[in-house]
Structure formats: structure tokens, C-alpha cells
Chimera marker file (.cmm) of the C-alpha trace (Angstrom):
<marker_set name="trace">
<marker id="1" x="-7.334" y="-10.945" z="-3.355" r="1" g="1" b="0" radius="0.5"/>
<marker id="2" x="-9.220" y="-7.908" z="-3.956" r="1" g="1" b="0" radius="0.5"/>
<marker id="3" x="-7.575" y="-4.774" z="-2.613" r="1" g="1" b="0" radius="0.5"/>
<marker id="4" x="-8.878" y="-3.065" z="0.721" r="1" g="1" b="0" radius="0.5"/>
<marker id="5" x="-9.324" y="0.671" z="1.364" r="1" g="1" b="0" radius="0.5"/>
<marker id="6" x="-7.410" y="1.486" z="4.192" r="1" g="1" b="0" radius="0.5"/>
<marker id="7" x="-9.214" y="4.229" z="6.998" r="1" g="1" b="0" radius="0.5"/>
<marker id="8" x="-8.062" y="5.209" z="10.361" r="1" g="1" b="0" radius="0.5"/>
<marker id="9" x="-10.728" y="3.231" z="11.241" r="1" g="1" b="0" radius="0.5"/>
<marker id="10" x="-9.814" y="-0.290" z="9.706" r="1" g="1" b="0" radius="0.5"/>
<marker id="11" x="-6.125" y="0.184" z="9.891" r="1" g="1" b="0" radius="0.5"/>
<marker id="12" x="-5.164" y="-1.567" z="13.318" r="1" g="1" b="0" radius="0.5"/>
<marker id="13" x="-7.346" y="-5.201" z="11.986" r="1" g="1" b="0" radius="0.5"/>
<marker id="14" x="-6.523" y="-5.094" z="8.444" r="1" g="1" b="0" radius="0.5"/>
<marker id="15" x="-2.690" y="-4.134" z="8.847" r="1" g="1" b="0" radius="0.5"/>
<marker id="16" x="-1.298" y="-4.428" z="12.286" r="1" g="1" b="0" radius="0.5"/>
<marker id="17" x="-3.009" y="-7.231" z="13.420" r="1" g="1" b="0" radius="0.5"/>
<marker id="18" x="-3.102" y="-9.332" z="10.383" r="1" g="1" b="0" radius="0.5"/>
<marker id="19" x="-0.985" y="-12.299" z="10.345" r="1" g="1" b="0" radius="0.5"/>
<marker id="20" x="0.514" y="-12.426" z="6.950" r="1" g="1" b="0" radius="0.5"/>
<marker id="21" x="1.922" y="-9.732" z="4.345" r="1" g="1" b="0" radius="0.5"/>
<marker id="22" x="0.046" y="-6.459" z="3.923" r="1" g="1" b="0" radius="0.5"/>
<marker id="23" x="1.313" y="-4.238" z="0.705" r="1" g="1" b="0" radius="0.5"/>
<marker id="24" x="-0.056" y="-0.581" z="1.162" r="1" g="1" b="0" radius="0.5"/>
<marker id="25" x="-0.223" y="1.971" z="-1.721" r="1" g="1" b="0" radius="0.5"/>
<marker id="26" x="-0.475" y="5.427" z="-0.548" r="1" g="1" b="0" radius="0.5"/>
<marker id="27" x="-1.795" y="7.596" z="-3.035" r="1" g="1" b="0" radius="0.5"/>
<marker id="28" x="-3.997" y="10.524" z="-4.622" r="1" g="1" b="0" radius="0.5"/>
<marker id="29" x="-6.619" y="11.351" z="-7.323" r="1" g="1" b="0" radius="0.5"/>
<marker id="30" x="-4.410" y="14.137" z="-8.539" r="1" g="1" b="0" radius="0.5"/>
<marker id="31" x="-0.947" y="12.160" z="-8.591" r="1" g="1" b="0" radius="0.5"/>
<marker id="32" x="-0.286" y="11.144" z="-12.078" r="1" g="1" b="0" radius="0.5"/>
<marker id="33" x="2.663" y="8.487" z="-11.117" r="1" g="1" b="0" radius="0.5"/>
<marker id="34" x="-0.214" y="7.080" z="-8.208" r="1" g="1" b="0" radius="0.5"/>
<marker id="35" x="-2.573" y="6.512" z="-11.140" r="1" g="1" b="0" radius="0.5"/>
<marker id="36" x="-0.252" y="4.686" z="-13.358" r="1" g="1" b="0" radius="0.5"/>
<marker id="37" x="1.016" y="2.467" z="-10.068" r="1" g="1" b="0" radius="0.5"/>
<marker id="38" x="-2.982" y="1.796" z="-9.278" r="1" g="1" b="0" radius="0.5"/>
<marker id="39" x="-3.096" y="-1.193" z="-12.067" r="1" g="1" b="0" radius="0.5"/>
<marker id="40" x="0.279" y="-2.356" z="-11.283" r="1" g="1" b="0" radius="0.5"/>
<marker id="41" x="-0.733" y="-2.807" z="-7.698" r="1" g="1" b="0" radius="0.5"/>
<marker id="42" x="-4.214" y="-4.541" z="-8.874" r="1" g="1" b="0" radius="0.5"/>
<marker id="43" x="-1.678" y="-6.853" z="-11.067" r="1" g="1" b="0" radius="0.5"/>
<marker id="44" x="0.060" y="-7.648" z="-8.236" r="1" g="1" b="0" radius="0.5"/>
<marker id="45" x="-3.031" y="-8.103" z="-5.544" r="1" g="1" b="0" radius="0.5"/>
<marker id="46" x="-4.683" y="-10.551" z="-7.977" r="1" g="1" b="0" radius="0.5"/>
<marker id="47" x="-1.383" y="-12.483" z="-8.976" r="1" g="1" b="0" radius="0.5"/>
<marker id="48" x="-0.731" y="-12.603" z="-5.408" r="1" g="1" b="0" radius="0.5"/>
<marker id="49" x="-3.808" y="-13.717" z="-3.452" r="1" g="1" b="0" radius="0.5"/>
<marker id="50" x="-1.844" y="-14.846" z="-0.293" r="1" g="1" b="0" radius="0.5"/>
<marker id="51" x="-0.830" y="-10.759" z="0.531" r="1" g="1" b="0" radius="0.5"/>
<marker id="52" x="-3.438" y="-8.526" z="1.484" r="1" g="1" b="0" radius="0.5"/>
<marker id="53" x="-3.309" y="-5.329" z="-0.829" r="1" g="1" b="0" radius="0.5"/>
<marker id="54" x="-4.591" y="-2.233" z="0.609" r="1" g="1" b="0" radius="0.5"/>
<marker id="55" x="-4.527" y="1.587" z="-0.668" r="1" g="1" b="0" radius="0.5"/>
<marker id="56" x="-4.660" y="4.808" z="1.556" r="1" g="1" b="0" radius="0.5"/>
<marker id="57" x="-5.893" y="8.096" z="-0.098" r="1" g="1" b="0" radius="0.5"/>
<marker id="58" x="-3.456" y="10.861" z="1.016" r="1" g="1" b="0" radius="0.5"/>
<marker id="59" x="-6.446" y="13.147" z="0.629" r="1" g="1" b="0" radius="0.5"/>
<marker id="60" x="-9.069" y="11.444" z="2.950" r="1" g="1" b="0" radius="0.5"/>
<marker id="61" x="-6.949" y="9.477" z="5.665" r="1" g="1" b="0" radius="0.5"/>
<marker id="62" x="-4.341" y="12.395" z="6.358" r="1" g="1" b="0" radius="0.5"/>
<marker id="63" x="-3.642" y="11.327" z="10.026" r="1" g="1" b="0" radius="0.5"/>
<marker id="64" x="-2.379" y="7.931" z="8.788" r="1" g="1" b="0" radius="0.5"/>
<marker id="65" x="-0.202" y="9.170" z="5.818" r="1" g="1" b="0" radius="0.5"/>
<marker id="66" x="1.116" y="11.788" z="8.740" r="1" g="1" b="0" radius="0.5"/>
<marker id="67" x="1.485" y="8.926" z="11.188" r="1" g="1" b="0" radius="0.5"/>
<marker id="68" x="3.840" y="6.843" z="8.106" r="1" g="1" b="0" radius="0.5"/>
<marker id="69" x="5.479" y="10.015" z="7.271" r="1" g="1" b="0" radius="0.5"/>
<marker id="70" x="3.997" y="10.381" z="3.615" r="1" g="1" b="0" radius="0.5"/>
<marker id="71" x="5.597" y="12.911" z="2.334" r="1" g="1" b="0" radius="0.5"/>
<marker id="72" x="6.016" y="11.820" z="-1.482" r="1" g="1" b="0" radius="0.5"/>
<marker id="73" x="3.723" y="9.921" z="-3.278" r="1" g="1" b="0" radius="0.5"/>
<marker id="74" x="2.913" y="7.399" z="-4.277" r="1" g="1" b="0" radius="0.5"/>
<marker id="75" x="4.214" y="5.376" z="-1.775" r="1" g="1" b="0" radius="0.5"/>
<marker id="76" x="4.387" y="1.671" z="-0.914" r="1" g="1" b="0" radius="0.5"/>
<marker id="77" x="4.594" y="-0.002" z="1.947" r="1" g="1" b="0" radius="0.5"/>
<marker id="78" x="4.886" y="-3.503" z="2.822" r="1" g="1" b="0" radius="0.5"/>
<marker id="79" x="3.829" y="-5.050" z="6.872" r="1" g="1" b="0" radius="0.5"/>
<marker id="80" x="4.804" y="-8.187" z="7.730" r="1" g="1" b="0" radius="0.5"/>
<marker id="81" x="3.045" y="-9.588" z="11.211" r="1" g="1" b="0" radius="0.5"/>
<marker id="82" x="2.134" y="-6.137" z="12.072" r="1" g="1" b="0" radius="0.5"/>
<marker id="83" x="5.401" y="-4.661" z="11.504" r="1" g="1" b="0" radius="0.5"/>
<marker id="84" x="6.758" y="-2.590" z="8.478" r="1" g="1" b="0" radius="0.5"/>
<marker id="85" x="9.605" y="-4.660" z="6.843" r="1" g="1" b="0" radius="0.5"/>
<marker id="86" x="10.123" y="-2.599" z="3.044" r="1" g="1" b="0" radius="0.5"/>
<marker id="87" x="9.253" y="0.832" z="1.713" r="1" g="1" b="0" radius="0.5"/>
<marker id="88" x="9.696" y="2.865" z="-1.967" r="1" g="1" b="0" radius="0.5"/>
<marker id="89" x="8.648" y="5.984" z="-2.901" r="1" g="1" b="0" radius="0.5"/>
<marker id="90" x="7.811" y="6.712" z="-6.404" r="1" g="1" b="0" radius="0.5"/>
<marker id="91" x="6.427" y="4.984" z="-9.917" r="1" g="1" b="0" radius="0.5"/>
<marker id="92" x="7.823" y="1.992" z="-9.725" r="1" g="1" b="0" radius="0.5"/>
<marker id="93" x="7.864" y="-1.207" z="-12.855" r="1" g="1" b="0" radius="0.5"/>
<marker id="94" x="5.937" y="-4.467" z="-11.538" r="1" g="1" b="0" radius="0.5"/>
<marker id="95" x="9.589" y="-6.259" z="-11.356" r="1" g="1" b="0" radius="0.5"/>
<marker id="96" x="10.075" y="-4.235" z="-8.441" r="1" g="1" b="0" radius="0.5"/>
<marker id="97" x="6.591" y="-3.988" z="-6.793" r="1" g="1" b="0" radius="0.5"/>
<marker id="98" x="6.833" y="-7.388" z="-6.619" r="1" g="1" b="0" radius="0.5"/>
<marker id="99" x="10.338" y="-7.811" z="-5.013" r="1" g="1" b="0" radius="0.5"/>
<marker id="100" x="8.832" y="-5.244" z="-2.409" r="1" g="1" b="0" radius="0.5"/>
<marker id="101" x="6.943" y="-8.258" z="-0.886" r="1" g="1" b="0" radius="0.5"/>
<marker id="102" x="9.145" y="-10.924" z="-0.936" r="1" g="1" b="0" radius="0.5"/>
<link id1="1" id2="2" r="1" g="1" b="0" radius="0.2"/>
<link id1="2" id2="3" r="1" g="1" b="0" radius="0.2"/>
<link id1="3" id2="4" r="1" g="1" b="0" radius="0.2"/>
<link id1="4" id2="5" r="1" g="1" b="0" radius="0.2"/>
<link id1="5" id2="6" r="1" g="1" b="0" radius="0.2"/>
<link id1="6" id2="7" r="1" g="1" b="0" radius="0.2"/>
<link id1="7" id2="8" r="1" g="1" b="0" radius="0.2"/>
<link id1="8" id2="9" r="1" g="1" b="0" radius="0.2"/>
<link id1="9" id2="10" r="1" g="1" b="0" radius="0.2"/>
<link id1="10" id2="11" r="1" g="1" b="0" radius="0.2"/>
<link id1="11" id2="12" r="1" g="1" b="0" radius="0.2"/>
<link id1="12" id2="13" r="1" g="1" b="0" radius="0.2"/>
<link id1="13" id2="14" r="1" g="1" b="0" radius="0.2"/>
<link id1="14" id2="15" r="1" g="1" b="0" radius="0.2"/>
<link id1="15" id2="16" r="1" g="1" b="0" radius="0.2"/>
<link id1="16" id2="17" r="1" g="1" b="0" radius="0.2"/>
<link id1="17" id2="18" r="1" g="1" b="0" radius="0.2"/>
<link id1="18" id2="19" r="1" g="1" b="0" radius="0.2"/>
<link id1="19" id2="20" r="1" g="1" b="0" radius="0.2"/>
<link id1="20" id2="21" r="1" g="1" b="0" radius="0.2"/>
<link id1="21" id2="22" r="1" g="1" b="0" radius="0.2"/>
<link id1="22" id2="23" r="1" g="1" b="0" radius="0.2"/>
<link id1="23" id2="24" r="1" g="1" b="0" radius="0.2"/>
<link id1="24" id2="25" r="1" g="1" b="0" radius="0.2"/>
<link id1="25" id2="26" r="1" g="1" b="0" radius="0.2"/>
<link id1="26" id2="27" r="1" g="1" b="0" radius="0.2"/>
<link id1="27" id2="28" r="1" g="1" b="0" radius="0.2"/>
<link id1="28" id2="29" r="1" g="1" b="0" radius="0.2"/>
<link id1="29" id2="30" r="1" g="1" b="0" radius="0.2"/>
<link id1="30" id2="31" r="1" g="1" b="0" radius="0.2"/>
<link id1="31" id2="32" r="1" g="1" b="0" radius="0.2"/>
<link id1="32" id2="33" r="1" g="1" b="0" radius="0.2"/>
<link id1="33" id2="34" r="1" g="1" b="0" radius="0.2"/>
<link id1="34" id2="35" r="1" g="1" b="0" radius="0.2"/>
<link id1="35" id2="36" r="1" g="1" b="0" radius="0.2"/>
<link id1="36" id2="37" r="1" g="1" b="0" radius="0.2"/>
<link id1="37" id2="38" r="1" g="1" b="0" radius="0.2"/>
<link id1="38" id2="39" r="1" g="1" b="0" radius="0.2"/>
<link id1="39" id2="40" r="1" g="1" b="0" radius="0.2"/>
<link id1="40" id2="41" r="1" g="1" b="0" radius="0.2"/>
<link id1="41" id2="42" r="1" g="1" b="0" radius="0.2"/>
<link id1="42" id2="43" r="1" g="1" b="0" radius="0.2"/>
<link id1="43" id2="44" r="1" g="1" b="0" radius="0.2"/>
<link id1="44" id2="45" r="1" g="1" b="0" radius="0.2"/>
<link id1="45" id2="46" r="1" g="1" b="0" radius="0.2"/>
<link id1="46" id2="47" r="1" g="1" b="0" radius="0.2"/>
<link id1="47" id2="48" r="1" g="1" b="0" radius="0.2"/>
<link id1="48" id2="49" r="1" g="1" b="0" radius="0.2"/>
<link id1="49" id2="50" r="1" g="1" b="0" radius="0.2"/>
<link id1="50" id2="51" r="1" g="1" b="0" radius="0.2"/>
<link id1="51" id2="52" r="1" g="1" b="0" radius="0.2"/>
<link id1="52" id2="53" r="1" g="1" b="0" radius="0.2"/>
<link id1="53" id2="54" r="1" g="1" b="0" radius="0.2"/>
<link id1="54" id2="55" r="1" g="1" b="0" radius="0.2"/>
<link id1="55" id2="56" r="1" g="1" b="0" radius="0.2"/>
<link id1="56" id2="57" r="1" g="1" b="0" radius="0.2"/>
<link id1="57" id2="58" r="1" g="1" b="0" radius="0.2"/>
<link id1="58" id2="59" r="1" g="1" b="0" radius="0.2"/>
<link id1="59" id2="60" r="1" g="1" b="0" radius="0.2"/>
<link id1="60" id2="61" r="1" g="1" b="0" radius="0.2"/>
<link id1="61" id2="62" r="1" g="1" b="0" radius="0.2"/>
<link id1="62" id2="63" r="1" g="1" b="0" radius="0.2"/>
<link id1="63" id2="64" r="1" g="1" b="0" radius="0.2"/>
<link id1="64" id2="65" r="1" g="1" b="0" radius="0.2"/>
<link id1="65" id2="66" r="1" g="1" b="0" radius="0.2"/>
<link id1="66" id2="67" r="1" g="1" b="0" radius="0.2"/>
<link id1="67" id2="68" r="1" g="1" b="0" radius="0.2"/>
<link id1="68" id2="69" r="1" g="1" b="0" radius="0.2"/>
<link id1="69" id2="70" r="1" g="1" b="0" radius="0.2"/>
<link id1="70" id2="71" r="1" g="1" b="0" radius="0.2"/>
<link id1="71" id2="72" r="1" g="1" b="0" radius="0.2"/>
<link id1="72" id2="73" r="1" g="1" b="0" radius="0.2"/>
<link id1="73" id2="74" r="1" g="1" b="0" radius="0.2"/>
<link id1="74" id2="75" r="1" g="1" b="0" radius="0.2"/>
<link id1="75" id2="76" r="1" g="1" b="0" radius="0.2"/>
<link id1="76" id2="77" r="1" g="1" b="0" radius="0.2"/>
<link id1="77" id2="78" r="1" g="1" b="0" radius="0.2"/>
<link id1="78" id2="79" r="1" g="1" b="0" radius="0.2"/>
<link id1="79" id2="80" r="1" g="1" b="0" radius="0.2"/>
<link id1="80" id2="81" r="1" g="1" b="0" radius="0.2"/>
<link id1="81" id2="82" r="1" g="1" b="0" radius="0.2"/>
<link id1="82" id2="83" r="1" g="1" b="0" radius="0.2"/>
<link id1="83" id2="84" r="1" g="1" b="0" radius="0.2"/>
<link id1="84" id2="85" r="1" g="1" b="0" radius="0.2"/>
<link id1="85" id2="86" r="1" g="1" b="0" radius="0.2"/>
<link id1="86" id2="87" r="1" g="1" b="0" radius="0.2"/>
<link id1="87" id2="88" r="1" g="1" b="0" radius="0.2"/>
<link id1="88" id2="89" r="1" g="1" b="0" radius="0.2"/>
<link id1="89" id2="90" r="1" g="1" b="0" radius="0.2"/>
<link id1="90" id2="91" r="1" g="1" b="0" radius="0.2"/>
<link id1="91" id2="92" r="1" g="1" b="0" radius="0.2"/>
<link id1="92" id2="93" r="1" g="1" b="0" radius="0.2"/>
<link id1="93" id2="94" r="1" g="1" b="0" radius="0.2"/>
<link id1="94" id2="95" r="1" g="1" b="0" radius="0.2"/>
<link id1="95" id2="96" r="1" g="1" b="0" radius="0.2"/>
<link id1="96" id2="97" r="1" g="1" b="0" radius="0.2"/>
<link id1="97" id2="98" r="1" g="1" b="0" radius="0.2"/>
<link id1="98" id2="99" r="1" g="1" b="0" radius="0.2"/>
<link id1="99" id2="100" r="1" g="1" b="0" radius="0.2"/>
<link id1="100" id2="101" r="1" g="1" b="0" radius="0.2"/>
<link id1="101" id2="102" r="1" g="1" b="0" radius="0.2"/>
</marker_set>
């Protein structure tokens, strides 16, 4: 599955009403550990097509990484039926990404 850009605006459907496993990257342009996450997270997405993946700029959806508590990034995630069941904060190997949504 293709990842999804998260918004203030889509969050509620594609997250917290979504029956399944969401895995969100929050991230930045300027965040040299977010950029070398961003094709571990695609690896992951398309080697797991039954989790949605979505990604949050820090930059453009600041009321959501506020409403998380963002204050490191990047930062993952991971929803289960609406509710958040696993977080880590940092550059992270694929190993653990992946043990994230389990």
C-alpha cells in the first residue's frame, strides 16, 4: 500500500477511524535521520500492504505533531482500531520498524 499524507484534515478517517493498523512517520525536510527513515518506511508500506502507512510533516501539520506531543523527530507511531498501541523516536534499522507493527 502506497503511503498517505496525513493533514488535520484527513486524520480522524484515515487513522482513528480505520479498522486495521495505521504506522505514522512524523517527520521534516530538514531532518537528516527523517530522510534516511523515509525509504525504510516505503520498504515497509509496500512489504506490508495490509497496514496503512501514513507520514505527517512536522512543518505543515503543526497542530497534529502538538496534539501527539512531537517533540523529536522522526517519530513513529503505530494505531491500532483507532487507538495508539507503540511509539519510537529516532532513526531506527527496518528490523525494528517492522517489530513496531506487530
Amino acid at each position: 500500500m502506497a503511503t498517505t499524507i496525513l493533514t488535520n484534515d484527513n486524520f480522524q478517517t484515515e487513522v482513528l477511524d480505520f479498522s486495521g493498523t495505521v504506522l505514522i512517520d512524523f517527520w521534516a525536510e530538514w531532518c537528516g535521520p527523517c530522510r534516511m527513515l523515509s525509504p525504510v518506511i516505503d520498504e515497509v508500506a509496500a512489504e506490508n500492504p495490509q497496514i496503512k502507512v501514513g507520514k505527517v510533516n512536522v512543518d505543515e501539520q503543526q497542530e497534529l505533531a502538538a496534539q501527539f506531543g512531537i517533540m523529536s523527530i522522526p517519530t513513529l507511531l503505530v494505531f491500532k482500531n483507532g487507538t495508539k498501541t507503540n511509539e519510537s523516536i529516532g532513526l531506527i534499522p527496518k528490523e525494528q520498524v517492522e517489530n513496531l507493527i506487530k
